[in-house]
N, C-alpha and C positions, 0 to 999 in steps of 0.2 A: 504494500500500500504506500503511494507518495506520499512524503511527508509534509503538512500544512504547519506555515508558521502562522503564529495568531501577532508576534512584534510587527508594529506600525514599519513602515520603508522610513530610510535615513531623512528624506524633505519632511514628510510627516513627524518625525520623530523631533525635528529643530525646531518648524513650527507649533508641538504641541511644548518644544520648553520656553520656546521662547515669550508663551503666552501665560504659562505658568511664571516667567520672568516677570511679567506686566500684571498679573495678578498679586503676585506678592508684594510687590512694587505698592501696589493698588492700597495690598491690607496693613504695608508699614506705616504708609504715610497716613493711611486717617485712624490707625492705630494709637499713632502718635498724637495729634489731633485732639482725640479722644479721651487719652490718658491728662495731656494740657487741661481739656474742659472739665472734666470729672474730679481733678484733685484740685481743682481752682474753687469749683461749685462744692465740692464736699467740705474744703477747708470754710467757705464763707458761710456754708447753711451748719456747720461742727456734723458733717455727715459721716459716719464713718464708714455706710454702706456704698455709699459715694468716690470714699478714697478708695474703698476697696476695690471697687471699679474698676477707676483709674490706676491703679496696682495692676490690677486685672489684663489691662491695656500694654500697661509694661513688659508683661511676659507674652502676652501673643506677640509683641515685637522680634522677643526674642530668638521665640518660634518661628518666626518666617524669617527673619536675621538669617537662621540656620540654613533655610530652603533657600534663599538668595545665594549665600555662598555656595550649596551644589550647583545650584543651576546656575553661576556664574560662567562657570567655563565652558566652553561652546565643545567641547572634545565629549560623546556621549560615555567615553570609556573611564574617563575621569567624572562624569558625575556619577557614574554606576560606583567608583570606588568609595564617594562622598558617601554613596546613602545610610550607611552603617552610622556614620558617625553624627549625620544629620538627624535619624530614628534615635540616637538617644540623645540628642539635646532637648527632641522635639518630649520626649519620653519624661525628660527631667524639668522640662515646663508644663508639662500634666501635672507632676508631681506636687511641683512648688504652686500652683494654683489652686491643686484639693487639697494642701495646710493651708492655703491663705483664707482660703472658702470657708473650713471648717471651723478656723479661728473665731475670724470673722461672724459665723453664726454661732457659737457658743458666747460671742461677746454680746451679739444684740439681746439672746435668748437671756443670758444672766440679770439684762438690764445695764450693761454697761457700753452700750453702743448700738443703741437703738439710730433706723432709718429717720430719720428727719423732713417736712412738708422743704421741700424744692423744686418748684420749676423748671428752674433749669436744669434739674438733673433729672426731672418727668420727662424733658422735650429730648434730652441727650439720649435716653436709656428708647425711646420710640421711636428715633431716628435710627441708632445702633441694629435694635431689632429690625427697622427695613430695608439696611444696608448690608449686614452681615453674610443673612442665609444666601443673597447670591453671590457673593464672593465665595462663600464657602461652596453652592454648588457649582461654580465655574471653575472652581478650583478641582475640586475632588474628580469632575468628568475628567477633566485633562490628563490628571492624574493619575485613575485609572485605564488608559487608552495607551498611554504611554508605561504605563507598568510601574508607575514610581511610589512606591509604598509611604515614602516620608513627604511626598506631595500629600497624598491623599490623609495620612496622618495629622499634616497641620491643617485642613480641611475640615478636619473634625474638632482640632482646637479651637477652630475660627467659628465650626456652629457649635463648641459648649459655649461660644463667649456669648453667642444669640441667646441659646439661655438664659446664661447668666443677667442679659439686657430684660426678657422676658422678666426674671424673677428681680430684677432690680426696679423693673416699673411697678408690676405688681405690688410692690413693697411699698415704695413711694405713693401712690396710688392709695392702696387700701391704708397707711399709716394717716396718709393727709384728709382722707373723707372718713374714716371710717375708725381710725387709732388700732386698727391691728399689726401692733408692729414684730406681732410674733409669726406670722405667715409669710415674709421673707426670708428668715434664715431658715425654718424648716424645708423649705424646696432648694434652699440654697445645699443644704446637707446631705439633700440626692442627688442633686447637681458633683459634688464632693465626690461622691461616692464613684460615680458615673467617670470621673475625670483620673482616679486612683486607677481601674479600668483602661480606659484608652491609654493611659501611660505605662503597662505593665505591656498591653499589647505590644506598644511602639517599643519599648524596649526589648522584647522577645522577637521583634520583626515578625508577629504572627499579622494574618488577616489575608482574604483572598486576592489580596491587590500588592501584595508581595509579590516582584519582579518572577516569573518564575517561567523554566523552557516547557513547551507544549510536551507532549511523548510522540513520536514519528507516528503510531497510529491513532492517535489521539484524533476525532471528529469533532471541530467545535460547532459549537450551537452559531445560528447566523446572527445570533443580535451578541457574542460574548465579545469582547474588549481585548487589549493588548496581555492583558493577566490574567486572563479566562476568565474573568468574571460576566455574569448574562446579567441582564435587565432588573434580575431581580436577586438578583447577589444582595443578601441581608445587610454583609458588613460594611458594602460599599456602597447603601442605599442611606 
């Protein structure tokens, strides 16, 4: 039986990092942005859910920091060496994000840093959430199609941050009309959870969007990707 490769051709392959270039690109700068607005707004409303944010912000930089340096070099054989080491930076900012998360919600929950009525951090955390999920789905496709595990990895960093936007307005939200300021840090603490997870992955290099060779009689399905994943690949949906 001939054997079928499922790797994208070399033009395909440039222009799918080259576009992950411009996405990352995309998610530093309003990353950064972001983190500016949030610990400005958190510092002037004493938010602590606010700075934590903007914390928040700081480490998806650092996360895509990482993706920028593989995907900097235009040689595909030098970013395939990078991914290892990009998978656990990316692995070590999950990390540092579920203690900050966690902190963070045992502080509000204790009463000692409860969410705060701000504006500006309601209109920042509803902008975040309508910005983020398609960076992170434009990301994650490319990612997958090109077989890049630590693409698709900080893709997933970028929608736990959607979350975290989700549970940040909620919070603001439900504390400012409603004084429940204990319903923030509890989604915040699955959020936690969820993030301890994706960074155990990333550092085991597990998931189905790990680079990986077809088998010579391997038949793939017509809608599967550069890393065999199909349409409806869980881990890459």
């Amino acid at each position: 039986m001939t054997a079928i490769s499922l790797d994208p051709s070399p033009a395909r392959r440039e222009t799918l990092a080259r576009r992950i270039r411009l996405l990352v690109t995309a998610t530093i700068i309003y990353n950064v942005i972001e983190a500016v607005a949030a610990l400005t707004a958190g510092t002037i409303a004493s938010s602590t859910a606010l700075i934590g944010f903007g914390l928040d912000s700081v480490i998806e930089v650092s996360s895509a920091a990482a993706v920028a340096w593989q995907f900097s070099s235009r040689d595909h054989t030098v970013r395939e060496a990078r991914e290892h080491t990009t998978l656990r930076i990316i692995a070590v900012s999950f990390f540092v994000l579920a203690v900050y998360v966690t902190i963070d919600a045992v502080r509000a929950l204790t009463g000692t840093g409860e969410a705060e009525r701000s504006l500006p951090g309601i209109v920042l955390a509803a902008l975040s959430l309508a910005v983020m999920p398609f960076l992170s789905a434009a990301q994650r496709r490319a990612g997958r199609e090109l077989g890049s595990a630590s693409a698709v990895a900080d893709s997933q960093q970028t929608l736990l941050c959607t979350y975290l936007s989700a549970v940040l307005l909620a919070g603001l939200v439900l504390n400012a009309a409603l004084g429940w300021s204990w319903a923030d840090p509890l989604a915040a603490l699955a959020i936690a959870a969820l993030a301890v997870k994706e960074g155990r992955d990333a550092w085991q290099g597990k998931g189905c969007c790990a680079p990986a060779t077809a088998p010579a009689a391997a038949t793939p399905s017509d809608d599967a990707d550069a890393c065999g994943c199909g349409a409806d690949c869980a881990c890459c949906s």
